[in-house]
FIBA-548012 format. One record per residue (C-alpha): x, y, z; residue number from 1. Coordinates in nm, 3 decimals. Layout:
<nodes>
@c1 X	c2 Y	c3 Z	n NUM
...
</nodes>
This chain:
<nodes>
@c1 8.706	c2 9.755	c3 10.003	n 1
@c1 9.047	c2 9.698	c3 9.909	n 2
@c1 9.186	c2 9.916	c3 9.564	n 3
@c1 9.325	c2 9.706	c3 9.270	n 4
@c1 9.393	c2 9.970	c3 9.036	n 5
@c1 9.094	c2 10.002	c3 8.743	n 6
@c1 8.889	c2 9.757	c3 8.934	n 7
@c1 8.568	c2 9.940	c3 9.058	n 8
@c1 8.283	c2 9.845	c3 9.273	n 9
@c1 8.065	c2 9.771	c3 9.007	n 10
@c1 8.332	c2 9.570	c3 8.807	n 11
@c1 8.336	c2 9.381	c3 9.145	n 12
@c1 8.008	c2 9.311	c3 9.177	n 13
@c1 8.004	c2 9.197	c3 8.829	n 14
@c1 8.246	c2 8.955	c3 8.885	n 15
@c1 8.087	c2 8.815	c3 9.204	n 16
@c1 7.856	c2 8.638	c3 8.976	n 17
@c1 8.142	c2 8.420	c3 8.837	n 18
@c1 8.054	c2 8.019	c3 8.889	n 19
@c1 8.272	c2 7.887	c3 9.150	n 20
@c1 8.423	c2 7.537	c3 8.977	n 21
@c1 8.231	c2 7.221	c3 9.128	n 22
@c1 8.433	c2 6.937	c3 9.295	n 23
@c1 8.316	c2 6.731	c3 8.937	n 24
@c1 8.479	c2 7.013	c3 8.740	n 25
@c1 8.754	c2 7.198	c3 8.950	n 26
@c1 9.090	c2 7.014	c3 8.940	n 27
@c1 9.197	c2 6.797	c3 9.284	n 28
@c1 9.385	c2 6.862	c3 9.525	n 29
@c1 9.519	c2 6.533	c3 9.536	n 30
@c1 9.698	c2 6.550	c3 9.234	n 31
@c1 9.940	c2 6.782	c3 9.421	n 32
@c1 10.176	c2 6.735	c3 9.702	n 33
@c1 10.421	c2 7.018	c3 9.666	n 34
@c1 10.329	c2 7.352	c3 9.476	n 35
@c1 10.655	c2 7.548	c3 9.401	n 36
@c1 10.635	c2 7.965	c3 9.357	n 37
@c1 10.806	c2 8.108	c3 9.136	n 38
@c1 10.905	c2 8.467	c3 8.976	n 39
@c1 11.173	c2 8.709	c3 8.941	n 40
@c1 11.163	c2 8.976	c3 9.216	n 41
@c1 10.953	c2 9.252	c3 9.173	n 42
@c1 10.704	c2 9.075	c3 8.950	n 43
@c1 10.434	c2 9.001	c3 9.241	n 44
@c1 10.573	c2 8.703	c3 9.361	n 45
@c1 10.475	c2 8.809	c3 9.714	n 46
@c1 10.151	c2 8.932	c3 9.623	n 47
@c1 10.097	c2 8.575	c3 9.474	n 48
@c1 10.213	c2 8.394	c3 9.787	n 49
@c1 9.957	c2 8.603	c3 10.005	n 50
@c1 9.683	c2 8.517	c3 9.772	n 51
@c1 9.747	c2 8.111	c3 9.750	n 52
@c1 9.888	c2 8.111	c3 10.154	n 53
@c1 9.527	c2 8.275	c3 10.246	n 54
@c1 9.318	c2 8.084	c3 9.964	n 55
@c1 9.484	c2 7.737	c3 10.155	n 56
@c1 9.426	c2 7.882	c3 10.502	n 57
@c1 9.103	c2 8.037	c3 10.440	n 58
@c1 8.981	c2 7.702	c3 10.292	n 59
@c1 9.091	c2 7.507	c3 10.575	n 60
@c1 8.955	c2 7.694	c3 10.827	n 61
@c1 8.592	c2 7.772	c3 10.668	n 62
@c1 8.327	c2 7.650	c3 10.900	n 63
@c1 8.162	c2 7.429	c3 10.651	n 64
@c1 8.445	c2 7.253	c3 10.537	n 65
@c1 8.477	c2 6.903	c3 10.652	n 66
@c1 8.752	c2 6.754	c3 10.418	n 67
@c1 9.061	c2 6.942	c3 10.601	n 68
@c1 9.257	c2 6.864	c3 10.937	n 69
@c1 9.440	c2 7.167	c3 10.962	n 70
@c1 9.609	c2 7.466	c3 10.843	n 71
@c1 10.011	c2 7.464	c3 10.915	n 72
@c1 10.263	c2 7.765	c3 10.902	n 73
@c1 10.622	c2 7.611	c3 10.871	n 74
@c1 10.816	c2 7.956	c3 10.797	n 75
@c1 10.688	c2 8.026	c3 10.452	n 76
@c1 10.645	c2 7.684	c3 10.354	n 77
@c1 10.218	c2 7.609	c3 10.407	n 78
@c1 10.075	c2 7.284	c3 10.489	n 79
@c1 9.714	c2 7.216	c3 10.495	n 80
@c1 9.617	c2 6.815	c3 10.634	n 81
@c1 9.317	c2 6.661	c3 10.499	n 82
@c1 9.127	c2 6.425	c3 10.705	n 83
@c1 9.190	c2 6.171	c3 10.452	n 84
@c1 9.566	c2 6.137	c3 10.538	n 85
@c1 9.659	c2 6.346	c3 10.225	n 86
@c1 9.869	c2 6.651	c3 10.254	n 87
@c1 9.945	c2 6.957	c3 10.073	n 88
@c1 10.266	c2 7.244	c3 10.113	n 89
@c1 10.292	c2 7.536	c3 9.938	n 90
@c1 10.665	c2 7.611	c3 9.914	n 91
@c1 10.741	c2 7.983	c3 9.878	n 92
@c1 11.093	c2 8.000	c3 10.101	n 93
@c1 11.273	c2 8.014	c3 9.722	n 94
@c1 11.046	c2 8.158	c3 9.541	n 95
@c1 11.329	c2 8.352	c3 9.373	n 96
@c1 11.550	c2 8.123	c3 9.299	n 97
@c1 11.571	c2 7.922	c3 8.987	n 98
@c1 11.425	c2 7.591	c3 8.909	n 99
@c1 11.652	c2 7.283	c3 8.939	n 100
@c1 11.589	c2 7.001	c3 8.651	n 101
@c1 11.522	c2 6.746	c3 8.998	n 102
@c1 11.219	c2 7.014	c3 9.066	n 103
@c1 11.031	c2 6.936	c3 8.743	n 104
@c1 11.057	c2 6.536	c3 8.771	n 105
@c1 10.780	c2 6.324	c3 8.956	n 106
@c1 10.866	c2 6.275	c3 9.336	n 107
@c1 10.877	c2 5.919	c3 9.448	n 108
@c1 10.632	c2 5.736	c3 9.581	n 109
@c1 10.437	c2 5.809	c3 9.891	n 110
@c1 10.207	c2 5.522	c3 9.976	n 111
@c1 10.158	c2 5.403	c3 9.686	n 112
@c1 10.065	c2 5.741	c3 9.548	n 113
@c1 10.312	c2 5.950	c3 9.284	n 114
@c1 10.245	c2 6.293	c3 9.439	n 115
@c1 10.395	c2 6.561	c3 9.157	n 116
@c1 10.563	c2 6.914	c3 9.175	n 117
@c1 10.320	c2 7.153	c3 9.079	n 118
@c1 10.397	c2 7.504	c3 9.042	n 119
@c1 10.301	c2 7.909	c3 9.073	n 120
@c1 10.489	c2 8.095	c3 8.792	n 121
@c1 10.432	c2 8.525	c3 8.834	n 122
@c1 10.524	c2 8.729	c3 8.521	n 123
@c1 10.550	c2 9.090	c3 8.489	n 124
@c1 10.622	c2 9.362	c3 8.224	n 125
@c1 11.015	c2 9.388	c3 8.254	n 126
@c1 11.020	c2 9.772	c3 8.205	n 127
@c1 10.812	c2 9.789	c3 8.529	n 128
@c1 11.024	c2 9.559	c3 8.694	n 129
@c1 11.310	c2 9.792	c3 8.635	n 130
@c1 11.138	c2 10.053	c3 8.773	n 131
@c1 11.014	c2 9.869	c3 9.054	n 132
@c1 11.363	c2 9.794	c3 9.149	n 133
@c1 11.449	c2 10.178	c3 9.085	n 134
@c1 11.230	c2 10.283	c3 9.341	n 135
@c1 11.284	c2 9.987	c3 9.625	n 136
@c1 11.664	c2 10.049	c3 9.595	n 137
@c1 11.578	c2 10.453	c3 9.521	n 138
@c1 11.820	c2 10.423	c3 9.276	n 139
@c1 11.705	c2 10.627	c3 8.953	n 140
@c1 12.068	c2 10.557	c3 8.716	n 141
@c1 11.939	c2 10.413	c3 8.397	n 142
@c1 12.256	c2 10.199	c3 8.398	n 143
@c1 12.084	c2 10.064	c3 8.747	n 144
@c1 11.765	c2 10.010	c3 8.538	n 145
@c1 11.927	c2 9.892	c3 8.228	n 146
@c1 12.098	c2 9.607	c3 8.461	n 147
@c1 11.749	c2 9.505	c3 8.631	n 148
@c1 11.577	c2 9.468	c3 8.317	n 149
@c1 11.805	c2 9.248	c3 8.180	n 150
@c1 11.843	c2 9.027	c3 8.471	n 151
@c1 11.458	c2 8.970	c3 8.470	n 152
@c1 11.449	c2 8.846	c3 8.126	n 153
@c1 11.757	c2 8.650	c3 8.163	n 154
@c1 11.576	c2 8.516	c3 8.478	n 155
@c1 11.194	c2 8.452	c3 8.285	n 156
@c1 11.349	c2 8.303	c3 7.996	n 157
@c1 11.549	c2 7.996	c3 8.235	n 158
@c1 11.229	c2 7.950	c3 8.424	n 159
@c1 11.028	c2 7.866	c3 8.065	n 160
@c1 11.287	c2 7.657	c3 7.970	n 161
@c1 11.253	c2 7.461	c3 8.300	n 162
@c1 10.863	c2 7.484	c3 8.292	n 163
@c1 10.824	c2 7.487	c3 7.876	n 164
@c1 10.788	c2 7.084	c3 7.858	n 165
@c1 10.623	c2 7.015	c3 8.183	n 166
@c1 10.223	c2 6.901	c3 8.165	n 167
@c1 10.019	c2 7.213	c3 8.132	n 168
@c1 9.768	c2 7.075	c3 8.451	n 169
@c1 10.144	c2 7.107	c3 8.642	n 170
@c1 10.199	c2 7.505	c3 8.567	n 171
@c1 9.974	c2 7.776	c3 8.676	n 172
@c1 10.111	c2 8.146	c3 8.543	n 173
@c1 9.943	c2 8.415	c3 8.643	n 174
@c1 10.002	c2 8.764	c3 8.499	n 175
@c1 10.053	c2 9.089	c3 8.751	n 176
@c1 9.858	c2 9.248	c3 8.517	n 177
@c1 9.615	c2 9.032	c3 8.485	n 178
@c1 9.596	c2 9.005	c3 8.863	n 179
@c1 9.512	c2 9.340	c3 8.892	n 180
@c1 9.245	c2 9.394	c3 8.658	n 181
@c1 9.082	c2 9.089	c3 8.725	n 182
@c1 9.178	c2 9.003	c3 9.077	n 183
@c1 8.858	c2 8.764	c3 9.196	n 184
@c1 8.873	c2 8.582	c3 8.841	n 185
@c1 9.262	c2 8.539	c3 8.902	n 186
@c1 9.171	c2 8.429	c3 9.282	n 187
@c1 8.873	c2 8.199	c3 9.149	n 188
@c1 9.132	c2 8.021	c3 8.905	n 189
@c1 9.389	c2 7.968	c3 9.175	n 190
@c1 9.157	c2 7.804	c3 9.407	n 191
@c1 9.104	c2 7.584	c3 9.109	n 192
@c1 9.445	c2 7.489	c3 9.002	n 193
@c1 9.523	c2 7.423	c3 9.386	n 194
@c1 9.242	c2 7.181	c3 9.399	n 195
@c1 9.044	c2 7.422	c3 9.655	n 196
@c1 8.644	c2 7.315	c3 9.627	n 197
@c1 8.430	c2 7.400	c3 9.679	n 198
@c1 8.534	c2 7.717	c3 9.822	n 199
@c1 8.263	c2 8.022	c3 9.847	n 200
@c1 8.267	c2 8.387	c3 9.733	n 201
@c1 8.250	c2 8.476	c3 10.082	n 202
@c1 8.595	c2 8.296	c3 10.136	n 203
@c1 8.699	c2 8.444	c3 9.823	n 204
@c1 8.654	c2 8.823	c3 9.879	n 205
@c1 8.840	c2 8.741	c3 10.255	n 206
@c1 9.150	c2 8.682	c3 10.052	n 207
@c1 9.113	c2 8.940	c3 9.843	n 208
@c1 9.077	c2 9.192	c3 10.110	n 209
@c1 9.416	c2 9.017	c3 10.317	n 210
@c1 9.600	c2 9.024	c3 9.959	n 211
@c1 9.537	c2 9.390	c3 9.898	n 212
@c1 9.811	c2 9.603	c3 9.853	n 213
@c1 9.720	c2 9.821	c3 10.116	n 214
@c1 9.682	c2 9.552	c3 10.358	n 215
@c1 9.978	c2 9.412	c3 10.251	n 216
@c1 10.186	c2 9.719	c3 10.281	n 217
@c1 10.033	c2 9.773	c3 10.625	n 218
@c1 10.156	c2 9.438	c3 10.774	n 219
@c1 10.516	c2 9.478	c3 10.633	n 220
@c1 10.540	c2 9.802	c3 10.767	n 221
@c1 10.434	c2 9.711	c3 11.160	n 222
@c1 10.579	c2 9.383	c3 11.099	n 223
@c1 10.275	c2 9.241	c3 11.203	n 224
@c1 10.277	c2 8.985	c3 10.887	n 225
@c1 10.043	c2 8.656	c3 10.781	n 226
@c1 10.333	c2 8.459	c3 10.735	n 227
@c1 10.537	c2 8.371	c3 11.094	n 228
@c1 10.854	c2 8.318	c3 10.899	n 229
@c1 10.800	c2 8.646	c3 10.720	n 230
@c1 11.060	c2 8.910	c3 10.826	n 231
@c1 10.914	c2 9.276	c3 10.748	n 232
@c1 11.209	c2 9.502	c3 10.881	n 233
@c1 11.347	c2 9.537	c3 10.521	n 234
@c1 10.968	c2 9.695	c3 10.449	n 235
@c1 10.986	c2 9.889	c3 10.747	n 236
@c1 11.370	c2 10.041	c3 10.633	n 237
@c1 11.259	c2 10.116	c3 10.281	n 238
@c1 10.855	c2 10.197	c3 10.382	n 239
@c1 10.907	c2 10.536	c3 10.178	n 240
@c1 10.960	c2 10.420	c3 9.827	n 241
@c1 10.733	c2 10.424	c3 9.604	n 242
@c1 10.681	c2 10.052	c3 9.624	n 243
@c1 10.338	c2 9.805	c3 9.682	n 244
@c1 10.125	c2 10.110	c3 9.469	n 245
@c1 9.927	c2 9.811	c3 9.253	n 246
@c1 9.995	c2 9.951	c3 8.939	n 247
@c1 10.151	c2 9.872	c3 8.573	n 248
@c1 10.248	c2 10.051	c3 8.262	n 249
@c1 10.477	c2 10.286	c3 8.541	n 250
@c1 10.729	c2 10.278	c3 8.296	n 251
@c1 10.570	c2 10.517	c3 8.047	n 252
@c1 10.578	c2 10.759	c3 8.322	n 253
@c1 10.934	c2 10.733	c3 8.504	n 254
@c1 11.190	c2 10.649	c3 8.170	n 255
@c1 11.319	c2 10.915	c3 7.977	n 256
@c1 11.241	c2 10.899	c3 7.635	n 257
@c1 11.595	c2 10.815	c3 7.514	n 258
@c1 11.593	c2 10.501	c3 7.801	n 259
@c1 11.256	c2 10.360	c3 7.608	n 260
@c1 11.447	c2 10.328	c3 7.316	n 261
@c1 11.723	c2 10.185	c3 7.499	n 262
@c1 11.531	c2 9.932	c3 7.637	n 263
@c1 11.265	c2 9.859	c3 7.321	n 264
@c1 11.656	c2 9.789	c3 7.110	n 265
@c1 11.748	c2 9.534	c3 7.397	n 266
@c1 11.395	c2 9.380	c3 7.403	n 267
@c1 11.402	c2 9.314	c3 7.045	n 268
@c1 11.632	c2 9.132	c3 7.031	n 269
@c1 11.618	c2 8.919	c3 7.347	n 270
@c1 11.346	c2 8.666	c3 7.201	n 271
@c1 11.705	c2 8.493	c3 6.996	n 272
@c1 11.964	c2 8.628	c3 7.262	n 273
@c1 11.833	c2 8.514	c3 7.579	n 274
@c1 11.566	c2 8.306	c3 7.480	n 275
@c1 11.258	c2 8.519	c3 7.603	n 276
@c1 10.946	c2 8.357	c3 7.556	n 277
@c1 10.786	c2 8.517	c3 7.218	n 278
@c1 10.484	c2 8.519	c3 7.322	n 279
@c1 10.576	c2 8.756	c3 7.677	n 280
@c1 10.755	c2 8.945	c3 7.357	n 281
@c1 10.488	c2 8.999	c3 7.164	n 282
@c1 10.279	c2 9.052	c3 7.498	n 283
@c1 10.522	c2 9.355	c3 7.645	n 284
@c1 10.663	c2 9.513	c3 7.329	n 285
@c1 10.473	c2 9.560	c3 7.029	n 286
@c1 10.291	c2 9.837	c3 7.111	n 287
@c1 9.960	c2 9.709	c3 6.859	n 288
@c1 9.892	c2 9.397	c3 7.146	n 289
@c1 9.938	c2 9.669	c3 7.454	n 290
@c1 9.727	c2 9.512	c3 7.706	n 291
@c1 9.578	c2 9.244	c3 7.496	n 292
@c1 9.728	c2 9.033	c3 7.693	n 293
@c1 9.684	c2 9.098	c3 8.034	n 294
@c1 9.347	c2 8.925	c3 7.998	n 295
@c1 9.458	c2 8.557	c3 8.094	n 296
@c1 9.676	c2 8.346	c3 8.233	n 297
@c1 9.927	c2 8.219	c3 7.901	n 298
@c1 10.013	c2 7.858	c3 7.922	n 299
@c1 10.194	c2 7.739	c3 7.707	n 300
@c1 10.363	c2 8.019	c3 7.495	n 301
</nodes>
């Protein structure tokens, strides 16, 4: 049983009793023809692409389901072929770049169809970004940190302003914490917004198990990955940092007292200066909503 930091067994049991979204209620998966992820680094964006690569792959390949062709992996970009003709790719090759105006405009028409962009946003609490990036780089300066923290707000604010005036049914965002308290709930609503049904618990708690961190970390290190056009040497250089540990609020732990400040002065102001979303604001730096937010997935702020 894979370990998702406070989730215990009985928490998962709990949740197995979650109703799986019908094919009348679940969105389709028609409605998509390219699904985009996106995130800074550091903020789970891999985690995220090994949780919708295996829900699509899983899906495919489940005995019992008769509406896909086949499952395709075309170096980090993921294809599954439904029977009816219709196709749908999961592009993660960029998923740290930022988004392009063309990227948020209807794609032309496909027999006689107007297939959309969709996409996978991943957010994450910027002070354990920084630290994230402290300890993949083992770089402990607070200048170092100071300079990753800004770049990831810098980075989440253009990717709202790309996303902010899109159609909500085109944006999934899914928080890291969120993902890790609630990791079949975040998996259920995934399968969902991809257009996945119906897709069974058992299929469900497969992914969950190849998304773990542990599993994860275990693939990057032998190089032995899920994705063919996923290179793990870079895991295998830096394997001893203290990095794929599945857990947030690390920043309370490894900055100094007088680097909190520093970064609670730059926060609070970065809602006007770099036009970080208020509501991530209010989410990561009032300390009166800690955590009240990690419970869903925001859209829109």
């Amino acid at each position: 049983m894979p370990k998702y930091g406070r989730l215990t067994f009985l928490s998962l049991c709990c949740m197995l009793m979650l109703v799986i979204p019908s094919s009348a209620s679940a969105l389709d998966i028609h409605r998509h023809s390219i699904i985009y992820l996106r995130g800074s680094q550091k903020t789970g964006t891999t985690w995220l692409e090994y949780m919708a690569m295996g829900l699509m792959k899983e899906w495919c390949q489940a005995a019992s389901n008769s509406l896909c062709k086949d499952f395709q992996d075309l170096n980090r970009n993921y294809r599954i072929r439904l029977q009816d003709g219709h196709s749908l790719q999961l592009n993660t090759k960029s998923k740290h770049s930022p988004l392009l105006p063309h990227m948020t405009k209807t794609s032309r028409s496909v027999g006689g169809h107007k297939p959309v962009a969709s996409y996978l946003w991943t957010i994450r609490d910027p002070r354990d970004v920084a630290i994230s990036w402290s300890f993949w780089r083992k770089d402990p300066r607070p200048s170092f940190r100071m300079a990753r923290l800004i770049f990831v707000i810098k980075k989440t604010a253009a990717n709202w302003q790309a996303m902010n005036h899109m159609p909500a049914d085109r944006v999934f965002v899914t928080q890291y914490e969120s993902r890790l308290d609630h990791p079949l709930q975040a998996l259920t609503k995934l399968a969902a917004f991809i257009g996945l049904h119906p897709i069974s618990n058992q299929t469900l708690l497969k992914v969950l198990d190849l998304s773990s961190f542990g599993h994860m970390e275990t693939l990057e290190i032998s190089g032995k990955v899920l994705g063919s056009g996923y290179d793990g040497r870079q895991q295998r250089v830096r394997s001893g940092a203290k990095v794929r540990q599945g857990k947030y609020n690390n920043f309370q732990t490894w900055l100094s007292p007088a680097e909190i400040k520093a970064f609670a002065q730059l926060t609070s102001t970065s809602v006007e200066t770099f036009n970080y979303p208020s509501r991530l604001a209010q989410c990561y730096f009032k300390p009166s909503s800690e955590g009240q937010c990690y419970r869903d997935h925001v859209w829109p702020f």
